[in-house]
C-alpha positions as CSV (number, residue, x, y, z in Angstrom):
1,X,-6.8,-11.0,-19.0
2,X,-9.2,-12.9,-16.4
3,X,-8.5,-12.7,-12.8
4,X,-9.3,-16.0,-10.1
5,X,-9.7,-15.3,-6.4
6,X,-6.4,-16.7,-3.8
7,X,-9.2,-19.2,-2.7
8,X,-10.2,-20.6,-5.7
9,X,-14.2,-20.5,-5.5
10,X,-14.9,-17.0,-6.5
11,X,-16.3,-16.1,-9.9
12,X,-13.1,-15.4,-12.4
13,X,-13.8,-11.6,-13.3
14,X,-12.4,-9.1,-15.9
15,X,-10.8,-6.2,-14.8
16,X,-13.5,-3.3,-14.3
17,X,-14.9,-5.7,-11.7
18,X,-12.0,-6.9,-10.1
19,X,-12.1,-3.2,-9.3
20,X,-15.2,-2.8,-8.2
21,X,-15.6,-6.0,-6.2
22,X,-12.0,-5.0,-3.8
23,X,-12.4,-8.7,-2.2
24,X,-13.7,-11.5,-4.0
25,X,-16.7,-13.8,-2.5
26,X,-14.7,-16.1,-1.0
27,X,-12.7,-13.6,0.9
28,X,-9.6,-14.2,-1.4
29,X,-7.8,-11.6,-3.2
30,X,-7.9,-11.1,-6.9
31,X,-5.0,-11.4,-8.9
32,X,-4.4,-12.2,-12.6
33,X,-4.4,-15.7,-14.4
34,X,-1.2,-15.3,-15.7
35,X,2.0,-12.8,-15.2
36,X,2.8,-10.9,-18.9
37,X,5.7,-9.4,-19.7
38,X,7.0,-6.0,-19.5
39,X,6.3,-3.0,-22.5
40,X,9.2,-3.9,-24.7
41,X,8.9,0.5,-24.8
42,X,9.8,2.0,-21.8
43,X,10.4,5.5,-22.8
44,X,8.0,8.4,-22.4
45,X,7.1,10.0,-19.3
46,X,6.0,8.3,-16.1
47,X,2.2,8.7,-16.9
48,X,2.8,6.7,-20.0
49,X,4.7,4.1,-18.6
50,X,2.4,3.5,-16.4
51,X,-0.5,3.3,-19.6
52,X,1.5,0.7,-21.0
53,X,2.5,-1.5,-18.5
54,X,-0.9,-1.1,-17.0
55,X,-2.2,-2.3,-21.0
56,X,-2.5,-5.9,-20.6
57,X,-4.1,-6.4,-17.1
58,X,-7.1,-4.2,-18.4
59,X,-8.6,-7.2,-20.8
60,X,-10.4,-4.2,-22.7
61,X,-12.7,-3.0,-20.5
62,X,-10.4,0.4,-20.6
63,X,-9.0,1.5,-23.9
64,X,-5.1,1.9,-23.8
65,X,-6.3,5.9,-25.2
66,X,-8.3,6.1,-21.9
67,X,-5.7,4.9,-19.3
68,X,-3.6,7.4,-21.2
69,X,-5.8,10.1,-20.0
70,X,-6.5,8.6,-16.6
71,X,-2.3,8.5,-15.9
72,X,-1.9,11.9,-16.9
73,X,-4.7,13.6,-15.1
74,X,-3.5,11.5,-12.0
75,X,-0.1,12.0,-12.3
76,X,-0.6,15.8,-13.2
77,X,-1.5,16.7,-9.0
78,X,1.9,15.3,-8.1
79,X,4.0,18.3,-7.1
80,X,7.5,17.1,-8.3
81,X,7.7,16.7,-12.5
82,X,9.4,13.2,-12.3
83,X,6.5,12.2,-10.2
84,X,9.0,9.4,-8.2
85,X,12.2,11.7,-8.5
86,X,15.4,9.7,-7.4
87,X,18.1,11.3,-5.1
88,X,21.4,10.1,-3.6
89,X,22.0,9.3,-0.4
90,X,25.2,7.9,-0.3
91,X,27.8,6.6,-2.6
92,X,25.7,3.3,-4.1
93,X,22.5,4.3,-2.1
94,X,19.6,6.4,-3.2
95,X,16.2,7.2,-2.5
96,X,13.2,7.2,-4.8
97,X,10.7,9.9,-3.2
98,X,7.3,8.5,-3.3
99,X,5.4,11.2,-1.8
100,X,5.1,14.2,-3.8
101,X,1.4,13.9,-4.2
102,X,-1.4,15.4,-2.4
103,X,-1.3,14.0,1.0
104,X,2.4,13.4,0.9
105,X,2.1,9.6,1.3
106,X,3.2,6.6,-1.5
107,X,-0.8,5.5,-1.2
108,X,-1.0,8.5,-3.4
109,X,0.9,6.9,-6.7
110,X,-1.6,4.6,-6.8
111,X,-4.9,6.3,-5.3
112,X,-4.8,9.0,-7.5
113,X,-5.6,7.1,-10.2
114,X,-7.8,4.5,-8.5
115,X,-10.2,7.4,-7.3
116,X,-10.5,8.2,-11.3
117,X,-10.4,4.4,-12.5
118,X,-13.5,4.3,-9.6
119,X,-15.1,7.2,-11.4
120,X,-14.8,6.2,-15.3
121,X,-15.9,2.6,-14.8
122,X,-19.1,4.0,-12.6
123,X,-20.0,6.9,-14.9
124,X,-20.1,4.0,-18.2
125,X,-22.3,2.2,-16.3
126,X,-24.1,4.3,-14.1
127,X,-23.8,3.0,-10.9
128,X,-22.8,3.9,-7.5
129,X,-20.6,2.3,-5.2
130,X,-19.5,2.8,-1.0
131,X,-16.4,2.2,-0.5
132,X,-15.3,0.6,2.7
133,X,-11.4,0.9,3.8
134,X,-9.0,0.0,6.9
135,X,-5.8,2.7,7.4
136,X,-2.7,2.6,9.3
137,X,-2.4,6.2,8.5
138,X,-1.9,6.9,4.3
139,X,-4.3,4.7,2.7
140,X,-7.4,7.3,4.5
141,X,-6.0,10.4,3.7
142,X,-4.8,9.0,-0.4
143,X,-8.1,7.1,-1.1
144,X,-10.4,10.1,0.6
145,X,-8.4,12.8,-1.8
146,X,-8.4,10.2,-4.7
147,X,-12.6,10.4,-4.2
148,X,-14.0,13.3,-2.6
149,X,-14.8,14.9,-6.1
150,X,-16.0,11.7,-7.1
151,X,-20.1,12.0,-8.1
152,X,-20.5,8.0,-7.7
153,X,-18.9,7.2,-4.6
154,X,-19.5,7.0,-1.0
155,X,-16.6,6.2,1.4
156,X,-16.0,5.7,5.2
157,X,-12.8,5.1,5.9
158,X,-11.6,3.6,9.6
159,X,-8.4,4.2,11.3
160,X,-7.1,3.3,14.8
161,X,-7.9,5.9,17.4
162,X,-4.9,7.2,18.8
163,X,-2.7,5.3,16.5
164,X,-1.8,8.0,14.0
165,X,0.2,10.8,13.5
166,X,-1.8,14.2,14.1
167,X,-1.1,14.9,10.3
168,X,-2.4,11.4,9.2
169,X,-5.3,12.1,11.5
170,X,-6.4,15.3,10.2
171,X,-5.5,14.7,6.5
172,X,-8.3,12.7,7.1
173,X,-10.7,14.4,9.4
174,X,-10.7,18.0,7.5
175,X,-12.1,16.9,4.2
176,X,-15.8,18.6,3.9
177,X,-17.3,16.7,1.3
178,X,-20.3,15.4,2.7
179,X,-19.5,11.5,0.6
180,X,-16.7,11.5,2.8
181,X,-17.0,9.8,6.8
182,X,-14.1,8.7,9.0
183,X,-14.4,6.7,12.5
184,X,-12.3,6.2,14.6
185,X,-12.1,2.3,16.1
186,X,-10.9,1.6,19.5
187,X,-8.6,-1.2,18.6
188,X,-5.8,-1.2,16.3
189,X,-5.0,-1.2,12.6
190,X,-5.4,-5.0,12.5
191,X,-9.3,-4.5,14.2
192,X,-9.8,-2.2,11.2
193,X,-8.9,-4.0,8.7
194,X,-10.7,-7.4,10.2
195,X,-13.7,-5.2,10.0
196,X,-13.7,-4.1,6.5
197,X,-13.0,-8.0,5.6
198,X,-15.6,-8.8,8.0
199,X,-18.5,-6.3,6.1
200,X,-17.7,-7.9,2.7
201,X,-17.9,-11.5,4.2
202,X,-21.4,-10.6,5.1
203,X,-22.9,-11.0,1.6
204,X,-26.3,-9.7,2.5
205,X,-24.6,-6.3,3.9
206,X,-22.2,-6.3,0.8
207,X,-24.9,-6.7,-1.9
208,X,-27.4,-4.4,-0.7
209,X,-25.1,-0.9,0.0
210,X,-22.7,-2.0,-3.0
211,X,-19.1,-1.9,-0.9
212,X,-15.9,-1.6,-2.9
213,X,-12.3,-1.8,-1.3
214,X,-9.2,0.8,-1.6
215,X,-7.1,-1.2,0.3
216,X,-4.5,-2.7,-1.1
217,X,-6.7,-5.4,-1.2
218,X,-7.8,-4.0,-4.3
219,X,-6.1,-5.1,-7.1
220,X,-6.4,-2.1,-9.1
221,X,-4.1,-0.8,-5.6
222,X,-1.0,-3.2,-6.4
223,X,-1.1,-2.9,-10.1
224,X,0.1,1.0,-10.2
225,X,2.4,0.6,-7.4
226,X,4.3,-2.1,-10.2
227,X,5.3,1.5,-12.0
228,X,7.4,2.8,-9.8
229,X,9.3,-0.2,-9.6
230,X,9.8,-0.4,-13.4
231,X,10.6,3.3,-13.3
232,X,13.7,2.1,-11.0
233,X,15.0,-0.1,-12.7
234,X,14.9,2.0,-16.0
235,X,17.1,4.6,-14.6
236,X,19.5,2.9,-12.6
237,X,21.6,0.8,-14.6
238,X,21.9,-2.9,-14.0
239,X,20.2,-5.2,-11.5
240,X,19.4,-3.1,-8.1
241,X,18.4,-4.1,-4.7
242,X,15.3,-2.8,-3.5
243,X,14.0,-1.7,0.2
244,X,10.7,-1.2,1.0
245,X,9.1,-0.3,4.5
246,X,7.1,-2.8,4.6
247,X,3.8,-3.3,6.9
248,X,0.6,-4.9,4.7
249,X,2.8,-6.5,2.0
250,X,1.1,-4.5,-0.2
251,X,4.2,-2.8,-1.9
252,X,6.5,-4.7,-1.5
253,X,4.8,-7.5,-3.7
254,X,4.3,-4.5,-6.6
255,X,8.2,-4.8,-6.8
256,X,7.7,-8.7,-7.0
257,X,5.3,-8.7,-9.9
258,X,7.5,-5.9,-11.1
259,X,10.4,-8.7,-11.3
260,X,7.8,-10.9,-12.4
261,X,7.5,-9.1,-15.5
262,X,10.8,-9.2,-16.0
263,X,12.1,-5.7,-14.5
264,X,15.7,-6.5,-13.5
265,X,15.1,-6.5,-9.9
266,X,18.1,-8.4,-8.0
267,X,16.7,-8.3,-4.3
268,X,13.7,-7.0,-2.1
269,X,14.5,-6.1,1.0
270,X,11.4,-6.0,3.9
271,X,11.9,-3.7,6.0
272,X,10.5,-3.9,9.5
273,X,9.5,-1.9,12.7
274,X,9.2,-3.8,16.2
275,X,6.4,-5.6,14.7
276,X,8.6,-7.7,13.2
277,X,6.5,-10.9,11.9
278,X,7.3,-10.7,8.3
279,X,11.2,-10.4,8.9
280,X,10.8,-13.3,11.7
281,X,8.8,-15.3,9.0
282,X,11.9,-14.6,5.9
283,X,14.3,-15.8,8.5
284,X,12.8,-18.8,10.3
285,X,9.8,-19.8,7.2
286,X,7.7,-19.8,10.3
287,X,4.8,-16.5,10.3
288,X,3.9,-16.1,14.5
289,X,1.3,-13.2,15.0
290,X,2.2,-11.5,18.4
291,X,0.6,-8.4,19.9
292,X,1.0,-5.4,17.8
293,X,3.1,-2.5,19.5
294,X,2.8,1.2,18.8
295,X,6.0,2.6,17.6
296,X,7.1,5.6,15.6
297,X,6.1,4.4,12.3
298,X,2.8,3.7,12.9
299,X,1.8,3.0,9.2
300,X,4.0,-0.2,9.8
301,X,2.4,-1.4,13.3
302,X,0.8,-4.0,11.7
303,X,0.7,-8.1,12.7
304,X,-1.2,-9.5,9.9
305,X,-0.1,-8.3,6.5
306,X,-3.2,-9.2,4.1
307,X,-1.1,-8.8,1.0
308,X,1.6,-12.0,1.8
309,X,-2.0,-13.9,0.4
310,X,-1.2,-13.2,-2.9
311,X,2.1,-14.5,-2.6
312,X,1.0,-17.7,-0.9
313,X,-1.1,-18.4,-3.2
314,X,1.9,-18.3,-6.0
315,X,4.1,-20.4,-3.5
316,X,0.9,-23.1,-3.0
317,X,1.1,-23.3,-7.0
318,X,-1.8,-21.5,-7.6
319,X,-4.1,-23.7,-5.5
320,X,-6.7,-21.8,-3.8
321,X,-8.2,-24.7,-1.9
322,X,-4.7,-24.7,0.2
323,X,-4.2,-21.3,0.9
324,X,-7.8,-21.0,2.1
325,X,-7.1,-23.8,4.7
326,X,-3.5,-22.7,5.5
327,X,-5.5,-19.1,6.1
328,X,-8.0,-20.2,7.9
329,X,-5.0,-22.4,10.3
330,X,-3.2,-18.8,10.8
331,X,-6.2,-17.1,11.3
332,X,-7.0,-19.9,14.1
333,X,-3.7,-20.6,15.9
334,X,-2.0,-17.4,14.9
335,X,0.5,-19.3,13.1
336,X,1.4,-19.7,9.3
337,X,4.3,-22.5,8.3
338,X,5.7,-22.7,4.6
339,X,7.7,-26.2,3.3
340,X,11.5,-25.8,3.0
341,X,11.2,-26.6,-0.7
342,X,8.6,-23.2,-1.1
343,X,11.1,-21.2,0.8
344,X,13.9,-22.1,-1.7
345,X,11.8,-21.7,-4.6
346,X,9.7,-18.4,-3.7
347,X,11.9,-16.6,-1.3
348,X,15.1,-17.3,-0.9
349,X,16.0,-16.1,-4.2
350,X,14.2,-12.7,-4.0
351,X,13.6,-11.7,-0.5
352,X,15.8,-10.5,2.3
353,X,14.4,-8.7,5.5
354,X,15.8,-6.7,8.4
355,X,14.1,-4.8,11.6
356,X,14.7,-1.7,13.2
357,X,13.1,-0.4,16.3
358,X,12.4,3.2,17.2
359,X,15.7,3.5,18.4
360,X,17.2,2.6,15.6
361,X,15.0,4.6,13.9
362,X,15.9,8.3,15.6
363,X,19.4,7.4,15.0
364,X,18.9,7.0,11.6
365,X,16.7,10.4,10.6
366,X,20.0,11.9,13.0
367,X,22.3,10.7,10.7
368,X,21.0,11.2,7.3
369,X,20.5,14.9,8.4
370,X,24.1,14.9,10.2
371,X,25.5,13.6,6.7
372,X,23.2,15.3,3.9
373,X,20.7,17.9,5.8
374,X,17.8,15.7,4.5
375,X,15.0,14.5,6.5
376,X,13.3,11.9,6.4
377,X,9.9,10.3,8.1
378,X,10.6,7.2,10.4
379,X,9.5,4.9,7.8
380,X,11.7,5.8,5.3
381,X,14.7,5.8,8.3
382,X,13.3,2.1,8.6
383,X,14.0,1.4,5.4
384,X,17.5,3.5,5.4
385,X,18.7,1.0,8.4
386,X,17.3,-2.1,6.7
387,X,19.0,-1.0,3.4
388,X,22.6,-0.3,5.3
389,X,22.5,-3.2,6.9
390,X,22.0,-5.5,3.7
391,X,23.8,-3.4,1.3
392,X,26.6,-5.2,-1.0
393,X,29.2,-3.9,-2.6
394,X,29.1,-3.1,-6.4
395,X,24.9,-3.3,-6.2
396,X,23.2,-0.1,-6.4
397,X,20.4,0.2,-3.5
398,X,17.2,2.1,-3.7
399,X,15.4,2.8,-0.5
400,X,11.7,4.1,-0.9
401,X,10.9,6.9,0.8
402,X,7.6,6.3,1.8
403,X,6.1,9.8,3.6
404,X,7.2,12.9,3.8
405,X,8.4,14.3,7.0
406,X,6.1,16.7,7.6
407,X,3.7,14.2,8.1
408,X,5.6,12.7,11.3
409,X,7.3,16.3,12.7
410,X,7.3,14.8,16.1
411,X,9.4,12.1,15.4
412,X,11.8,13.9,13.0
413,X,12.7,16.9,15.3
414,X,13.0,14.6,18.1
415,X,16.0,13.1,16.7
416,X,17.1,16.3,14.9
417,X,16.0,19.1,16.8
418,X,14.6,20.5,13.1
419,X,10.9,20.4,12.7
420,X,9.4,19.9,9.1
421,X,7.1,21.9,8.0
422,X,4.0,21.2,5.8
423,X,4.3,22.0,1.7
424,X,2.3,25.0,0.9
425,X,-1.1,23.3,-0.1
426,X,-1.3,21.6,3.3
427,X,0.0,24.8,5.5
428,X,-3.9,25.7,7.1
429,X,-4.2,21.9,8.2
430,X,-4.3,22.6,12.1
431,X,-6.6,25.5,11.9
432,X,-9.6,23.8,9.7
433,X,-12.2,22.1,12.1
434,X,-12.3,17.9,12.3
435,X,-15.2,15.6,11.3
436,X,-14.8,12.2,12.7
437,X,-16.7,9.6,15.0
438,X,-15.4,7.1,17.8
439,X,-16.6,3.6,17.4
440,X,-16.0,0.3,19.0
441,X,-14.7,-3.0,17.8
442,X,-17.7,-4.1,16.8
443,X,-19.0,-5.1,13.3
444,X,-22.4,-4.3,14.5
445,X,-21.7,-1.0,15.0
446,X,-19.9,-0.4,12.2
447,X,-22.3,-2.0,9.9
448,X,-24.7,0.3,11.4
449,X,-22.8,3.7,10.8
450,X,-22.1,2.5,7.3
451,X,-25.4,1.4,6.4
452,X,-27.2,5.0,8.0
453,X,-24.5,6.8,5.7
């Protein structure tokens, strides 16, 4: 297995440096020359599932024996033995709980084992690595518990100041490992992430400290999210609809490679916040960046989603040349148009969408507690209204549950007068002391930081 850039004049790599490059030269993302097909076995436990669907995207630069170990050392700090346990909701709707790992997010399922993917491939050949990554509020947290232990690797992870939850913020800010450095960027999640694609753009500055992604632009990122999805779909019978909170496109395309591959995956369903361009662009084919509002799912206030790349480039039939210039148009004029023909073809089929705003949102934690006595973070309660809103009769639905409350109490006891509380391993969070620094928008400065680190 080879992997081409979404621009089509990057070097085709295997997979250890897919991994270790995050964005390709060209400022494309990586993805795989060609889509295989599913493990025809499917049993075992989730950490060797996830070995052998994970089996032919490696190209042999990890033995299947390896990745064996790698999934079950990964998937052993998970607090839940399932992993991705499955609960009802409703009659016909359920929940998959994503975030019984260590920092209570879904960035966890696949950071876990990026962190040790990071650490195997360096350790073989000796190297070292800093890796550079934009959060809305999980990615941080995931990537810096998925590294901190890590020998190899140097990471400096940038967030939004004032644009995350307290929990997020300090999940992040607490970790004393001196290869670990936050900053905080006066802008928004977009800023951050324009910066990070900015630094590896800036070949000079890439080449001589060695930067490596754990954003989602990392293809390593997307390919363990694609478990969870087959894990679905092998214990719910039948094809199910999906609905994913949805803010980088990130996950949401797992589930589509997932169906790719031939999991038996009737629908998607994008769930949205108030920053509503992907649901604006699966109902009118026309993407239209506006300004990005701060709401309470703030992992979701997001206007350009990098991940819908990938996707385009599929939709363009695979030709980079296009999507670069389409990019670069977007990136322009702040708009993104597709042809009726793609839309039939690529989305119609697979993709439905819905919003919800923060109102929508309170009442939805309200009534899932009012109807269960389960609570649930405002991204998930996205996700809830999204999937209630599209649900059909006689088709099981699966909502994701992307966080766990405790990592958004605010919000939760707002609309339930109940305020979570952390697990056990996170209880001393408040009380341990913050390291962090304030930064502006500036790549300048933020080359500078990085490059005294």
């Amino acid at each position: 297995m080879q992997y081409v850039s979404t621009r089509g004049s990057a070097p085709v790599l295997g997979f250890a440096d897919v991994v270790l490059a995050g964005l390709a030269t060209d400022g494309g993302l990586y993805v795989p020359q060609s889509w295989p097909s599913l493990p025809v076995d499917t049993t075992g436990t989730y950490a060797e599932l996830a070995a052998a669907v994970f089996a032919p995207y490696l190209g042999g630069d990890i033995s299947n024996d390896t990745m064996l170990r790698l999934t079950r050392d990964a998937y052993a700090t998970f607090r839940h033995p399932d992993v991705v346990p499955i609960v009802d909701l409703q009659p016909g709707h359920k929940l998959m709980e994503l975030f019984h790992g260590p920092t209570l997010a879904f960035k966890d399922v696949a950071l876990q084992l990026l962190g040790r993917i990071f650490d195997h491939i360096l350790t073989e050949r000796n190297e070292k690595v800093t890796i550079v990554g934009a959060t809305s509020g999980d990615t941080g947290s995931a990537a810096i518990d998925g590294v901190k232990d890590c020998a190899n690797v140097e990471i400096v992870i940038l967030y939004p100041k004032g644009r995350v939850s307290d929990v997020q913020r300090r999940q992040m800010t607490t970790i004393d490992s001196p290869n670990v450095r936050t900053v905080a960027i006066d802008g928004t999640f977009d800023d951050c992430q324009d910066l990070v694609k900015a630094m590896f753009n800036d070949a000079p500055f890439r080449e001589k400290h060695n930067l490596s992604a754990v954003n989602s632009i990392n293809w390593a990122r997307v390919m363990a999210q694609v478990v969870y999805y087959v894990e679905a779909t092998r214990r719910l019978s039948g094809p199910i609809d999906i609905t994913v909170p949805t803010g980088n496109f990130g996950n949401v395309l797992s589930g589509w490679i997932a169906k790719q591959m031939g999991a038996p995956i009737r629908h998607l369903i994008v769930a949205s916040n108030e920053n509503d361009i992907l649901t604006r662009f699966f109902e009118s084919q026309n993407m239209n960046v506006t300004g990005v509002h701060p709401t309470l799912s703030p992992s979701m206030d997001i206007q350009v989603s990098s991940n819908f790349e990938r996707l385009l480039f599929e939709m363009n039939g695979r030709d980079g040349g296009m999507t670069s210039a389409q990019l670069q148009r977007f990136r322009d004029r702040g708009m993104l148009n597709i042809e009726q023909d793609q839309y039939e073809q690529w989305i119609a089929p697979t993709f439905r969408a819905a919003r919800a705003n923060d109102h929508d949102t309170l009442s939805t934690i309200r009534s899932v507690y009012e109807e269960t006595g389960m609570l649930i973070d405002p991204h998930t309660a996205v996700g809830v209204k999204a999937a209630r809103d599209l649900a059909e009769d006689g088709v099981t639905m699966l909502t994701l549950a992307t966080a766990h409350p405790a990592k958004f109490p605010d919000a939760v006891e707002r609309a339930t007068g109940v305020r979570p509380e952390l697990p056990e391993h996170l209880a001393d969070l408040f009380s341990k002391p913050e390291r962090t620094n304030d930064l502006p928008n500036d790549l300048v400065a933020v080359e500078a930081f990085v490059a005294q680190r």
